[in-house]
LOLOGU-269181 format. One record per residue (C-alpha): residue in one letter; x, y, z. Coordinates in steps of 0.001 Angstrom, whole numbers, plus 524288, in hexadecimal, padded with zeros to 5 digits. Layout:
! residues N
aXYZ/...
! end
This chain:
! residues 405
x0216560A76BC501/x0214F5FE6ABCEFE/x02E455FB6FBCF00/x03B596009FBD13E/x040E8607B1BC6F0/x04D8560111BC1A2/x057965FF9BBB681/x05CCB5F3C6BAFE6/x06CAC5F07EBAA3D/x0740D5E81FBA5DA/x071165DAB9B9D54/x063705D534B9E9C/x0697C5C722B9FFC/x0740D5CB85BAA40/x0718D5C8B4BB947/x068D35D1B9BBFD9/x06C185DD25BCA51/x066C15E4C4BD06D/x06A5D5F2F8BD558/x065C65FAE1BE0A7/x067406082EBE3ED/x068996128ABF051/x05EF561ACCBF645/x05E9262871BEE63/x0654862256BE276/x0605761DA3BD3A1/x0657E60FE7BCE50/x06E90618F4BC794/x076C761787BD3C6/x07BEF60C1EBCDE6/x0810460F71BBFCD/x08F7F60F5ABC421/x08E8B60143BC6EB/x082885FE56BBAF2/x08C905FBEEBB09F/x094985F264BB50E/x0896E5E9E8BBC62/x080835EB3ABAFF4/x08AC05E449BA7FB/x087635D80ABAF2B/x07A0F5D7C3BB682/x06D3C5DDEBBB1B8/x06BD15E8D5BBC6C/x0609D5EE62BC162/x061BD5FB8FBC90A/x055A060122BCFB3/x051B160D1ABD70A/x04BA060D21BE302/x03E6B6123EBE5C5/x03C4B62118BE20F/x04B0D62126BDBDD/x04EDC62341BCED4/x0431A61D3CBC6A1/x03B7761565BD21F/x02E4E61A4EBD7B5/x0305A61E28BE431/x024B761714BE6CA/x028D960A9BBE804/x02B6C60AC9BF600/x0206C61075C008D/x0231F61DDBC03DB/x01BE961D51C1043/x02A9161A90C1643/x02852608A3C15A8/x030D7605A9C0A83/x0398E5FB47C0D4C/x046385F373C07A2/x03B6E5E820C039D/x034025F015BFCC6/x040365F4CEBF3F8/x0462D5E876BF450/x038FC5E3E2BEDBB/x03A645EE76BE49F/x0454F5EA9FBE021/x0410C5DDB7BDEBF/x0372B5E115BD61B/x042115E5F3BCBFF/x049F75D827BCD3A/x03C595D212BCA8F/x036A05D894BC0AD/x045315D571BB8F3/x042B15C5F5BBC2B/x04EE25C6C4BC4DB/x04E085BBD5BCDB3/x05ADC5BFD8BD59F/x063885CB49BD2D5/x071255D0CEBD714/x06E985DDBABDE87/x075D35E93EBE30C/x071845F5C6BEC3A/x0772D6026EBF03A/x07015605F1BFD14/x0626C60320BFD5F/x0636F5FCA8BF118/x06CE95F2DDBFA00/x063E45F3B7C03CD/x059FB5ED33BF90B/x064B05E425BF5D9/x066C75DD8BC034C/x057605DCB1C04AE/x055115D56FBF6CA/x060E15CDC9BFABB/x05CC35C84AC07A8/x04E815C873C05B4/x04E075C314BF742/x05ADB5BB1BBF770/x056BC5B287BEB17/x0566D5BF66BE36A/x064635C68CBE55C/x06DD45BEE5BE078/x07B225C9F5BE651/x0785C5D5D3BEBC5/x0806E5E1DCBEE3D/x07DD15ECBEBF850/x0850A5F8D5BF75C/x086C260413C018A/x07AA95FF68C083C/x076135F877C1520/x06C1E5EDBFC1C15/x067C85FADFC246F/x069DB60978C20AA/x0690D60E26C2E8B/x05E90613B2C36AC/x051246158DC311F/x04E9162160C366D/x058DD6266CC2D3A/x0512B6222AC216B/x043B2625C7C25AC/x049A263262C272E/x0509F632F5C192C/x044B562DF4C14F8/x03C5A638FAC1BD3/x044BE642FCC151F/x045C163F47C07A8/x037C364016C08E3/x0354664D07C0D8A/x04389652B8C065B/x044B56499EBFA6E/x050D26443ABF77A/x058C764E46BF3AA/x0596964F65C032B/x062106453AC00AA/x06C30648A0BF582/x0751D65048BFE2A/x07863644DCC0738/x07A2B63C6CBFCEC/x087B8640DFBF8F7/x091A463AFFC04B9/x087B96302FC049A/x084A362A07BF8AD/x0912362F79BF4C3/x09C5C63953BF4CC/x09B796455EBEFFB/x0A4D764361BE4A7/x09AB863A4DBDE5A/x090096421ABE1E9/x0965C64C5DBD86D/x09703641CFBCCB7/x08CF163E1DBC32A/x08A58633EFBC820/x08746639EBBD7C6/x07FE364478BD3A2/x075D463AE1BCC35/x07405632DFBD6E6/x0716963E96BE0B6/x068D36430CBD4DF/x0613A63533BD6AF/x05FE86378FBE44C/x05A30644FDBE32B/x04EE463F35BD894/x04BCA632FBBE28C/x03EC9634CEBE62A/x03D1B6391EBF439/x0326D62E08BF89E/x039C062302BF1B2/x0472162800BF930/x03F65627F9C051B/x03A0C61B9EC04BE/x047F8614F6C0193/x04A9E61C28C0F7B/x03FDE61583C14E6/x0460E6078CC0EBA/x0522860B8BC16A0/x04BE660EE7C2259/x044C0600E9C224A/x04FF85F955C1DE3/x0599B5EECBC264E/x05E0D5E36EC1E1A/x068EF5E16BC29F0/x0623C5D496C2F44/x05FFE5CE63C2107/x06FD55D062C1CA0/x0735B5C18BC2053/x067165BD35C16D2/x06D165C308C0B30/x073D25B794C02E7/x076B85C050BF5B6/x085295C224BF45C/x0863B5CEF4BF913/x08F565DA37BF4CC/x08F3F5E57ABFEE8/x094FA5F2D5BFBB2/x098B65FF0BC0331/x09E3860D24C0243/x0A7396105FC0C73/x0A44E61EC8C0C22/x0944D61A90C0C95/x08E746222AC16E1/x0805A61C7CC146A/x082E860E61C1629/x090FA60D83C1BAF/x098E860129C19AC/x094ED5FBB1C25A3/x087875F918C1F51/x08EA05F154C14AD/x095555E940C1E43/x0886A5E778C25FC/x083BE5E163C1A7D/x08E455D870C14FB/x091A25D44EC2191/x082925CF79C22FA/x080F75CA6DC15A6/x086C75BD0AC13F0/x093FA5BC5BC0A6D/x090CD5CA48C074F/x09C775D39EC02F0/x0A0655E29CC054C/x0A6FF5EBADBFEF7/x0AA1E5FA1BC02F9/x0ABFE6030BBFA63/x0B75260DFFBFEC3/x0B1DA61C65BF9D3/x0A38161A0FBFA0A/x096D961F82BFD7B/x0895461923BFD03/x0885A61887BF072/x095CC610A1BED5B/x0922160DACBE070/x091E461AECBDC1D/x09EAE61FDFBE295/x0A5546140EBE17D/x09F9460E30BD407/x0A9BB60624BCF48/x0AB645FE6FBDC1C/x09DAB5FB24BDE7D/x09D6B5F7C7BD1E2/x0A8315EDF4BD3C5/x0A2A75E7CFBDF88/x0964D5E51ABDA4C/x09B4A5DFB7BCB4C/x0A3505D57ABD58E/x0980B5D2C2BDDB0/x08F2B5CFEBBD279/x09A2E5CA0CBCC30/x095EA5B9CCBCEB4/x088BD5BDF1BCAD6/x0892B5C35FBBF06/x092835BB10BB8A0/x091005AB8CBB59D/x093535A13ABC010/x0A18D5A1F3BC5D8/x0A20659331BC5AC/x09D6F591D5BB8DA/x0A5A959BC3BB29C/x0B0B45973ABB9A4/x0AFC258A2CBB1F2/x0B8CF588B3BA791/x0B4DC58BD5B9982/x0AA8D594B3B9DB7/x0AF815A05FB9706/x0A4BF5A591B9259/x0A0BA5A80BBA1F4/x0ADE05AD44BA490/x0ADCA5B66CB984F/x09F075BBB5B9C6B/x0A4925BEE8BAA94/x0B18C5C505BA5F3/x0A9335CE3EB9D18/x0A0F15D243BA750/x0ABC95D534BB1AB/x0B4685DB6CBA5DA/x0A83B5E40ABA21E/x0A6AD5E78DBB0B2/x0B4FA5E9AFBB404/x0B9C65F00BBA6E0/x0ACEA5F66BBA20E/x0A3565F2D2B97B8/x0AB255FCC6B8DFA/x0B7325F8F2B90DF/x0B4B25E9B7B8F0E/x0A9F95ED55B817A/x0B6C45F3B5B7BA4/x0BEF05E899B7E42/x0B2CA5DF7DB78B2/x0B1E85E747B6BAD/x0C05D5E5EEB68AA/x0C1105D690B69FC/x0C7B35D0A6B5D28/x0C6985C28EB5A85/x0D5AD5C285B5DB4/x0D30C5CA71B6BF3/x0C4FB5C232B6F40/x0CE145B736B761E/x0D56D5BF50B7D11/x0C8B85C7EEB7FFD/x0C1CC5BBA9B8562/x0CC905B89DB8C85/x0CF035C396B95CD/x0BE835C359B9715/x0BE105B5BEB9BEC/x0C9F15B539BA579/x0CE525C443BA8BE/x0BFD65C705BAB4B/x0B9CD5BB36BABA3/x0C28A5B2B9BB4CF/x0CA9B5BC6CBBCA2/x0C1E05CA27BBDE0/x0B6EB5C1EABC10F/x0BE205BB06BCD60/x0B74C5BA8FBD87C/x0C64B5BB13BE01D/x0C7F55CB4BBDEB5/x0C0665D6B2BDD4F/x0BFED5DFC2BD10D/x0C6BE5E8AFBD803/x0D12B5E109BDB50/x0D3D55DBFFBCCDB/x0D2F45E8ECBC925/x0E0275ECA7BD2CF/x0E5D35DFE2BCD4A/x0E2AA5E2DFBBECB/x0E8505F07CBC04E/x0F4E65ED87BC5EB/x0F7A65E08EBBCFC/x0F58B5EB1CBB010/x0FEF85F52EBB7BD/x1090F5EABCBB98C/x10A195E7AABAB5C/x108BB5F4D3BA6AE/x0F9A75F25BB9D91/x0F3E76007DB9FF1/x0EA995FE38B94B0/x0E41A5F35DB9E85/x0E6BD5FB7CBA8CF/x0DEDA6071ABA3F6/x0D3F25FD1FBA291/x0D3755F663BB07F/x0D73960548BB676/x0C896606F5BB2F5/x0C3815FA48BB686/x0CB6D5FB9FBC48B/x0C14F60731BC793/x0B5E25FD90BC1CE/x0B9E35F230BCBF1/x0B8905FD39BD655/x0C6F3602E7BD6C8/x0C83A6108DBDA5D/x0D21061920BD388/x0D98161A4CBDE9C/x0D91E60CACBE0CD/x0DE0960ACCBD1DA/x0E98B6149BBD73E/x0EC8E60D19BE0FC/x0F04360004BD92E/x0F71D60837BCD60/x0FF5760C8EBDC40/x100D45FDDFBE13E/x1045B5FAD4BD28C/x10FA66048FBD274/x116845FD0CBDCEC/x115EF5EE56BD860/x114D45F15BBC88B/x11D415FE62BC744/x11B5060B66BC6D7/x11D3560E31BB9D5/x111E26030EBB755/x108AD609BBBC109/x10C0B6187ABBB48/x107D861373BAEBC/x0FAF160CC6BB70B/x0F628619CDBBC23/x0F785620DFBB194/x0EFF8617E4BAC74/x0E57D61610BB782/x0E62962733BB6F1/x0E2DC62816BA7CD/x0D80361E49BA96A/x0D0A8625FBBB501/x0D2F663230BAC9E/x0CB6362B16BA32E/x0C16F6267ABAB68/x0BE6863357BB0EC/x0BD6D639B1BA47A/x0B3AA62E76BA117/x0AA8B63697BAAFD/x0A21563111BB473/x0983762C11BAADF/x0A1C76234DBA3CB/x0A82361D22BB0B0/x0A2E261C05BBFC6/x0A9046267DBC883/x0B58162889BCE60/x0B5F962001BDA1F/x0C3C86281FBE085/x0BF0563595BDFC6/
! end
């Protein structure tokens, strides 16, 4: 094999993405947020040299590699799929990648988004010395450290946790090495201004491996760039905190994945509006959820069906005014006020897909109480309570993990 090993979602014709991962991880560190970004791009995840299926090969083991040599790599992939420019997203070293393709090929990333990582990872005597002892040790030298890093040791307990730390202990020791050695080598602080992508930059607060001051480091350098922090999270935020990251980057990818905002913004273009307010319903709601509601349409219901597509999702969820979180604290307390718990069941669940916490959800069912009535919030958390009982009996295969545990 020549090139990076890699997997492909989502619909051929759809815009393209790519995803990048962290050192020590697979491209399976980004199924919590594959779902809901394969509804609307064709994604591309990859692993990096001598991780999950790529040779380790592909970078010198003689301690040289360097971020241009990945970031060519990686190019390879886009190129060998005829994608002229892409959208692109990168935990770590995969963000690392990210802000190199970005301001070194700016014709071919179209947005990028960089999560929990930074223009310079510290000293490199640090990495040469990882590096040195993943060679001699392997990496399971390096599972124990993990947890309190990558994440805390509630998720290294789930499923989910103890695959990735599984990933980490097959990772070959040269290729983890040499992805050291990329660290080691790498300083993108001096080429931040030259990035013209719209930028999306995400932190953990609780992310002892690149702290939030990294983050700001780099949006503050990156022209119109924005930040988000992300409260109860460790380097790998889209793991512990999968419904938020998720958020961010459906809203960030949001103007590029559906049609022209001017255009659909013109009157009579429904069909534009209707194609948008499926996507964001599908990514809010949940491809199930929305198929179900699909598969029940009656000629009498279609109009009405239409309707709520084209100007509940189409016009209004898609605003660019307020974030999916925010409509999701709106939505709630409107359904409290007038007492539809059927609806309220429903956007209980898409709450913790727009990055709501459950104590978060608590919270407005508590503000609720005060301005719609007790008795009207009562009834709420019962019904917020039965749904999470749900959920958890759902298991973690059937529904990210708990983000308030």
């Amino acid at each position: 094999m020549t090139s990076l090993h890699y997997d492909l979602s989502g619909p051929a014709t759809a815009p393209p993405l790519i995803l990048g991962p962290s050192v020590g991880t697979s491209l399976a560190v980004w199924e919590p947020q594959l779902p809901a970004l394969a509804r609307t791009h064709r994604v591309l995840r990859w692993d990096l040299p001598g991780h999950g299926g790529s040779p380790a090969a592909l970078l010198p083991s003689d301690g040289s590699a360097t971020i241009d040599q990945l970031a060519a790599l990686v190019l390879r992939l886009a190129d060998d799929q005829g994608w002229e420019r892409f959208a692109y997203a990168g935990i770590s070293l995969g963000g690392a990648v990210g802000l190199y393709l970005a301001a070194h090929h700016p014709d071919r990333v179209g947005r990028l988004s960089v999560l929990c990582s930074s223009a310079r990872f510290g000293e490199p005597s640090s990495w040469r010395e990882r590096a040195r002892l993943v060679r001699e040790e392997g990496t399971e030298a390096m599972v124990a450290s993990r947890t309190g890093v990558w994440f805390s040791r509630e998720t290294a307990a789930t499923p989910r946790g103890r695959a990735l730390l599984a990933d980490l202990r097959a990772t070959d020791q040269a290729g983890y090495a040499a992805c050291c050695d990329v660290l080691a080598d790498y300083d993108m602080r001096a080429a931040l201004p030259s990035v013209t992508a719209p930028t999306l930059v995400v932190a953990g607060r609780e992310d002892p491996a690149t702290p939030p001051a990294h983050a700001r480091e780099i949006a503050d350098a990156v022209p119109g760039a924005s930040l988000l922090e992300i409260a109860g999270a460790g380097h790998l935020a889209g793991v512990e905190r999968p419904e938020a990251v998720t958020s961010a980057l459906l809203s960030h990818l949001a103007d590029a994945a559906r049609p022209n905002p001017a255009h659909a913004a013109q009157p009579g273009d429904d069909v534009f509006r209707h194609a948008a307010g499926m996507a964001v319903r599908r990514a809010v709601l949940g491809d199930a959820h929305v198929d179900r509601a699909v598969a029940r349409t009656t000629p009498f219901t279609a109009r009405f069906q239409d309707l709520i597509t084209r100007y509940a999702w189409g016009e209004i969820w898609t605003g660019d005014g307020l974030d999916r979180r925010t409509r999701s604290c709106i939505t709630l307390t409107a359904l409290i006020a007038h007492g539809h718990d059927a609806e309220l069941a429903m956007h209980v669940r898409a709450a913790l897909t727009n990055g709501l916490t459950r104590e978060e959800i608590g919270e407005v069912l508590l503000q609720s109480a005060i301005y719609c009535g007790v008795p009207a919030a009562n009834s709420a958390f019962a019904t917020a309570q039965r749904v999470f009982d749900e959920i958890d009996a759902e298991g973690p295969a059937a529904t990210p993990p708990r983000t308030d545990a």
